[in-house]
C-alpha positions in Angstrom: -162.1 -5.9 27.9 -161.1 -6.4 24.4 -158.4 -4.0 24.8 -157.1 -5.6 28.0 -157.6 -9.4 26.2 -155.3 -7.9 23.4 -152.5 -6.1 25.4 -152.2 -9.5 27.5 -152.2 -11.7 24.0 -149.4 -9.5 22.8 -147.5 -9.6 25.9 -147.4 -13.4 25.8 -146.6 -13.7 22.5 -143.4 -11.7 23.4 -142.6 -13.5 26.2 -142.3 -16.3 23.8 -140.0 -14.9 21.6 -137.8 -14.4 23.8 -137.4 -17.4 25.9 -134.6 -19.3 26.0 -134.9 -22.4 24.2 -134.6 -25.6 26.2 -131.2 -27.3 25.6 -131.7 -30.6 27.5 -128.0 -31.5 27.1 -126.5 -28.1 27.9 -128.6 -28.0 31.5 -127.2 -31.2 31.7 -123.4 -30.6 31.1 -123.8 -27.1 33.4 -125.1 -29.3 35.9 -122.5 -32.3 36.1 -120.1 -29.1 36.3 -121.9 -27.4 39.4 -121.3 -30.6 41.5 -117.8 -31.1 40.7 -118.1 -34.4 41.0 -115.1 -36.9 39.9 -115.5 -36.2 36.1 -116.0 -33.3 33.9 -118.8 -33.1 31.6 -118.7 -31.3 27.8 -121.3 -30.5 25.3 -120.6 -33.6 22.8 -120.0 -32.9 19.0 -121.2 -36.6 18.1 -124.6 -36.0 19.2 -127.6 -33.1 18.6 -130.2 -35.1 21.5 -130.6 -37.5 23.8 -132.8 -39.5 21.4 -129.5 -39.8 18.6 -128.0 -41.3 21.9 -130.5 -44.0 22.5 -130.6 -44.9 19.1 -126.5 -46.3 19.6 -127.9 -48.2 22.8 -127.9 -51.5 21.0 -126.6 -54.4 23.9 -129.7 -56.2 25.5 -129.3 -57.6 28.7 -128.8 -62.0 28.2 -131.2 -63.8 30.1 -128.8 -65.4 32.9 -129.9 -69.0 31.8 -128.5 -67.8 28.1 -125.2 -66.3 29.1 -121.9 -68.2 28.1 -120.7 -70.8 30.6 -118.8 -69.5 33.3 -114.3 -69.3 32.8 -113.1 -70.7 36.1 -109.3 -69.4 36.2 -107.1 -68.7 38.9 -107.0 -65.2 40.1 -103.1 -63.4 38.6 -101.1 -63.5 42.1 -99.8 -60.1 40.8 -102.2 -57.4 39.5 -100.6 -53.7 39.1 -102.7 -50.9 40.2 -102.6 -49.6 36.5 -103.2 -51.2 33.4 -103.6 -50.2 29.3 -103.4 -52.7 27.0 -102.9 -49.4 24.3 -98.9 -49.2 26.1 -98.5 -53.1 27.2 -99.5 -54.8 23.5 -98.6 -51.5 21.3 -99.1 -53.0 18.0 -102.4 -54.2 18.6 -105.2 -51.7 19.5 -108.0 -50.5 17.1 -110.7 -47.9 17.2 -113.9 -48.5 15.3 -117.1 -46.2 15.0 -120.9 -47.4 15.0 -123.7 -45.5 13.8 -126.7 -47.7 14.5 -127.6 -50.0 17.8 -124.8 -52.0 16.4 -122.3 -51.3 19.5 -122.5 -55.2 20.5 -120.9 -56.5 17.2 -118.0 -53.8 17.5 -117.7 -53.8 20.9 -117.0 -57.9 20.3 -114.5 -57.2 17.0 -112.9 -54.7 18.6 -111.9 -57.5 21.5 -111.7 -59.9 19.4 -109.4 -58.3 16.8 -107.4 -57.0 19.6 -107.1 -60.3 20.6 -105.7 -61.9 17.3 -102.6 -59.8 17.5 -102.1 -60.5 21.0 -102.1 -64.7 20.9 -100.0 -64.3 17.9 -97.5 -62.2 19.1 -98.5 -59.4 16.9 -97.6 -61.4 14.1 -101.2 -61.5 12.4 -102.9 -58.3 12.7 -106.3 -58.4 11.5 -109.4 -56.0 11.9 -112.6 -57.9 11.5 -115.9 -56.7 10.1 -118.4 -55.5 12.5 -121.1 -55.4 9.1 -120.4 -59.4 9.2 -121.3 -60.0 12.0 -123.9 -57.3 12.8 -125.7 -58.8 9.2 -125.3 -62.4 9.9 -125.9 -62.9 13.2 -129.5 -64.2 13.2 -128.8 -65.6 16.8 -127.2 -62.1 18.4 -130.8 -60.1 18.1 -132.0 -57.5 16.1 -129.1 -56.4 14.0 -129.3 -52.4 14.6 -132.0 -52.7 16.9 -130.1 -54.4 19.4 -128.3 -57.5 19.9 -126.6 -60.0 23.0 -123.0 -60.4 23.8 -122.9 -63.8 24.3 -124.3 -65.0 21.0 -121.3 -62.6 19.3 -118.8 -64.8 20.7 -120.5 -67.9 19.8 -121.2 -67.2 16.2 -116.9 -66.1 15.4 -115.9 -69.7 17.2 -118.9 -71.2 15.2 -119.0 -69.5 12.0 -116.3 -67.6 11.6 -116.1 -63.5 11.2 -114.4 -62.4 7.9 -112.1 -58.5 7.8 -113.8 -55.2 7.9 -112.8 -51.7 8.7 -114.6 -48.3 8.3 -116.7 -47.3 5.7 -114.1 -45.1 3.5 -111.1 -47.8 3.9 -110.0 -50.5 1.2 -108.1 -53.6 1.6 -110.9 -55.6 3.6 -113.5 -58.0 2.8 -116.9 -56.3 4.4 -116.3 -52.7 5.6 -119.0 -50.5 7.8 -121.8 -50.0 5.8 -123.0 -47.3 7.3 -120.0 -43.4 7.3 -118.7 -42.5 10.7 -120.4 -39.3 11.4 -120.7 -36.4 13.9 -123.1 -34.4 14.7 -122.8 -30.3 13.7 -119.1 -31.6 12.7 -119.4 -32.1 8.9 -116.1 -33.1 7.4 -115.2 -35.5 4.8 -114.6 -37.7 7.4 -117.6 -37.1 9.8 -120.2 -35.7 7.9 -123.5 -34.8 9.6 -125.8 -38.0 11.3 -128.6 -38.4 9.3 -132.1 -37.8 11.3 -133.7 -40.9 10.4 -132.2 -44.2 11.6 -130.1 -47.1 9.8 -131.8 -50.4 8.7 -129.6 -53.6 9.4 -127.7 -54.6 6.2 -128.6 -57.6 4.6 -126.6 -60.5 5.1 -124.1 -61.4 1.8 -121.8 -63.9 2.1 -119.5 -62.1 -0.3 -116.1 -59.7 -0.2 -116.8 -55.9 -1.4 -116.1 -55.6 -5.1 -112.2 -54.6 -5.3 -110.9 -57.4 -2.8 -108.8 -59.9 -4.1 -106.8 -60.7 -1.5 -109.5 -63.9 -0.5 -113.0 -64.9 -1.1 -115.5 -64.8 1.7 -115.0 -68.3 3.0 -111.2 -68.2 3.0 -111.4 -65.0 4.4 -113.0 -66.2 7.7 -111.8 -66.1 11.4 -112.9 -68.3 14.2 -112.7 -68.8 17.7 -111.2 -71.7 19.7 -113.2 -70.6 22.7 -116.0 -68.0 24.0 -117.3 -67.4 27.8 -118.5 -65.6 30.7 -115.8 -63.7 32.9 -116.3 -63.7 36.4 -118.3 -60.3 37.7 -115.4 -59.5 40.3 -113.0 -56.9 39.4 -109.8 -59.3 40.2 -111.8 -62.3 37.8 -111.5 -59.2 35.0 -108.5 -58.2 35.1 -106.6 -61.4 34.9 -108.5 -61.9 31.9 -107.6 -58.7 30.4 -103.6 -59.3 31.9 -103.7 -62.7 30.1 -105.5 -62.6 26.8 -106.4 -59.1 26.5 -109.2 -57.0 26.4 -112.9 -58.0 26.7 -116.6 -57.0 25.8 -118.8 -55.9 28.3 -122.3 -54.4 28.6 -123.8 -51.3 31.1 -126.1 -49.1 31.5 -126.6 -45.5 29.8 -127.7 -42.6 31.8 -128.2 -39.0 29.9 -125.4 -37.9 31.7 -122.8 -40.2 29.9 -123.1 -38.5 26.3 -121.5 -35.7 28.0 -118.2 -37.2 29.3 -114.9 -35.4 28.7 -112.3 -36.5 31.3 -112.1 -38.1 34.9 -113.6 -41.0 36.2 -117.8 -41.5 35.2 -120.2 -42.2 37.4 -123.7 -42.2 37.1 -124.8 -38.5 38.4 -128.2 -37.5 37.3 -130.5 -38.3 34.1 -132.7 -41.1 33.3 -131.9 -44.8 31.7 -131.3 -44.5 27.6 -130.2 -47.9 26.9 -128.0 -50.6 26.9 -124.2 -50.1 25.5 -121.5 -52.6 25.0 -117.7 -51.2 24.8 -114.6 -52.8 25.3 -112.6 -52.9 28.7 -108.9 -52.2 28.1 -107.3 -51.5 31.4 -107.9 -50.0 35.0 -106.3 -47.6 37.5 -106.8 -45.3 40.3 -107.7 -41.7 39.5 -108.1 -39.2 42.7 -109.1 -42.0 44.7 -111.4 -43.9 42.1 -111.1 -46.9 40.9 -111.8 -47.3 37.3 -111.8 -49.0 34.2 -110.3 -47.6 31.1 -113.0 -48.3 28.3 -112.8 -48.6 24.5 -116.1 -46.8 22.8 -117.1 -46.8 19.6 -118.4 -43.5 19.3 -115.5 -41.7 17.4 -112.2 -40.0 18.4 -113.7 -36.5 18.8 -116.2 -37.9 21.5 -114.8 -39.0 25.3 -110.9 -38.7 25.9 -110.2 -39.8 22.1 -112.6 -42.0 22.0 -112.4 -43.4 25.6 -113.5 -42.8 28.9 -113.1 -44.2 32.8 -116.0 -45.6 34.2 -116.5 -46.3 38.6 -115.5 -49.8 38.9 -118.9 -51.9 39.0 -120.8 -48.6 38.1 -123.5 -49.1 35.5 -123.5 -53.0 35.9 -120.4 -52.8 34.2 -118.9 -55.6 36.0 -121.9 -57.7 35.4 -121.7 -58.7 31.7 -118.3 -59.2 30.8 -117.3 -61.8 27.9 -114.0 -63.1 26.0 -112.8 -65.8 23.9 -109.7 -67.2 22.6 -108.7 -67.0 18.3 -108.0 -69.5 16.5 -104.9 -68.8 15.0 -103.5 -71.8 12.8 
């Protein structure tokens, strides 16, 4: 009995040795593949698990009786099919990169930044700082853990947001605190994500030593305006046609980290979080209509950064906020 007990301990332990070790997001990308469904999937160099994903997922849903009032505008009598702010407003559009839940303060820089050049005719180009805000913001939420769309927009036209780029850049008042990274891409510019996760950065109301061009307060930038943008795709894009892009919020599945090219759609996996992005334009791809979406998750990840998402897939349509600068 012993002997048998032993042979079948040491046929187990072999078995073990060489199994194949799970690789959740592998299965996952092989499967996305398999269906060919309108999108093609890729193992992501910005992320090592599904859990570094959730971690990014920082856009809580805004209670409805929280949200920003409602813009009532007149639907544009002529939308085109296609739409990218990149090729229509050239001069204007920026890429930024998040490494905590901090993806609702860029996502609303990014727009908002955008949206400076644009009212000004590209004639004040400006990047503002996604620390500031993220920091400050007592009113958005939880810093990196999390924070509301709404309350972004209403602290810039309240407050005011002062400049900020990446981590590694000069010549702004509050860069990222926290490097752009990637994950098993180490670089001087995307070293290796640290395991554990970020803290929010405390709140200064001070420029980075080195930046003379304006002290905190002069450095400021408000907005005139901030509100709610109608859930309808028409309501969106003459928003986007007229002032340029806009923040919005949706749901993550597992299967989004994996995006390469084509037009996403929720396919398989489970819910990871809440993300807010900017919309940039829309088309038609293969018979999908999309819209063409600014992340913050670095240039190696997505199409350079970006990705097409199903028209009202996700609840994309469902939190969608914009403002107007103040320029003078």
């Amino acid at each position: 009995m012993r002997t048998f007990a032993c042979l079948a301990l040491l046929a187990l332990l072999a078995t073990a040795a060489t199994a194949v070790p799970v690789d959740p997001i592998g299965d996952m990308v092989d499967h996305i593949n398999s269906l060919k469904t309108t999108w093609v999937a890729e193992r992501p160099t910005r992320f090592g698990s599904f859990d570094e994903v959730a971690r990014l997922c920082g856009a809580l849903e805004t209670p409805e009786d929280q949200r920003l009032p409602l813009k009532v505008a007149p639907i544009a009598e002529a939308i085109p099919d296609t739409f990218d702010s990149r090729t229509n407003w050239p001069a204007c559009p920026t890429i930024k990169e998040s490494a905590c839940g901090s993806c609702w303060a860029f996502g609303a820089v990014e727009s908002m930044s955008d949206r400076i050049c644009i009212a000004s005719n590209a004639t004040k180009i400006v990047r503002l700082s996604a620390s500031d805000l993220l920091s400050c913001c007592t009113s958005c939420g939880d810093g990196c853990d999390g924070g509301q769309l709404g309350p972004s927009w209403d602290y810039y036209k309240n407050k005011g947001i002062v400049t900020g780029y990446l981590y590694n850049t000069t010549g702004y008042c509050k860069p990222y605190d926290f490097p752009a990274c990637a994950h098993h891409e180490a670089s001087p510019d995307y070293p290796d994500c640290p395991s554990t996760d970020y803290s929010t950065p405390k709140c200064t109301k001070s420029c980075v030593a080195g930046y003379t061009a304006n002290t905190y307060t002069a450095d400021l930038h408000y907005g005139q305006s901030s509100y709610s943008v109608g859930r309808t795709d028409a309501a969106i894009q003459t928003e986007i046609l007229n002032h340029g892009p806009v923040e919005a919020a949706f749901t993550v599945y597992s299967d989004f980290p994996t995006y390469r090219s084509g037009v996403y759609k929720h396919t398989s996996g489970s819910v990871l979080g809440g993300h807010a992005i900017s919309i940039v334009g829309w088309g038609t791809e293969s018979g999908s209509p999309y819209w063409l979406v600014k992340n913050s998750w670095n240039p190696s990840w997505g199409d350079g950064g970006f990705f097409k998402i199903l028209r009202g897939d996700c609840g994309i349509n469902n939190d969608v906020v914009g403002g107007l600068p103040k320029l003078a």
